[in-house]
C-alpha positions, 0 to 999 in steps of 0.5 A: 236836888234830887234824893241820890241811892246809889252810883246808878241814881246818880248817873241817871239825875246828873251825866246829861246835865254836868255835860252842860255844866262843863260846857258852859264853865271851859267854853269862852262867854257865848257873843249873845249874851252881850247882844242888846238886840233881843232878836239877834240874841236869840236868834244866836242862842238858838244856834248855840242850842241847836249845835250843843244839843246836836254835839251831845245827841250825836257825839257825847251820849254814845260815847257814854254809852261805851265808857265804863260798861256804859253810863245809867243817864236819863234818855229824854222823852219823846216830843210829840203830835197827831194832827190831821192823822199825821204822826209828829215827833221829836226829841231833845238831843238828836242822835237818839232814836225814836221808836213807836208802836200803834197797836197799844204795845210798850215799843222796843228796840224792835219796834218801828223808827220814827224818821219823818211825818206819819199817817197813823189811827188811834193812839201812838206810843213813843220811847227814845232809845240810846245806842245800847237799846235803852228805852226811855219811859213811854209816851201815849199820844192820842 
């Protein structure tokens, strides 16, 4: 559990997690949970995951963000790589964007959109942004 100050606190901690908690208790059993084919199954709840994950991103946190002045969820970090120079990056729910700087600067809402691989030099900051412009914390990769 986490210590909760306020109605902010609380929708920061919990509006992305009770929407998989709705999920998960209105949806029927999910058919790879009874599957004894341990690659079928996962093979399975990955597209389960890469569905639900898609929904949320793509549909339900803009909707958030509309709702009652706009909900105070958490935006998940940034996934991210540099191999070989390319910039690699990633977030959990797709639908939110990726923004990056490369000139040590914390990104905005203006800075520059993550869309595919990107050759860089020296370090990256990365920050994920919901509809409303809502930056999530930093990430520096080097």
């Amino acid at each position: 559990s986490e210590p909760i100050k306020g109605p902010d606190s609380l929708e920061y901690f919990y509006a992305p997690k009770i929407l998989a908690l709705a999920e998960r208790a209105w949806a029927s059993q999910p058919a790879w949970e009874a599957m004894s084919n341990s690659g079928q199954r996962t093979e399975a709840f990955t597209e389960d995951w890469s569905r639900f994950a898609n929904r949320i991103g793509q549909i339900e946190m803009p909707k958030l963000d509309h709702l009652s002045d706009g909900y105070n969820y958490r935006l998940p970090l940034p996934g991210a790589t540099i191999e070989e120079g390319v910039l690699q990056a990633n977030v959990e729910f797709p639908g939110l964007t990726i923004r990056y700087t490369t000139d040590g600067s914390k990104p905005t809402s203006e800075s520059e959109i993550y869309q595919s691989p990107v050759e860089v030099e020296g370090p990256v900051k990365l920050r994920v942004f919901d509809t409303r412009g809502r930056g999530s914390r930093v990430v520096t990769i080097k």
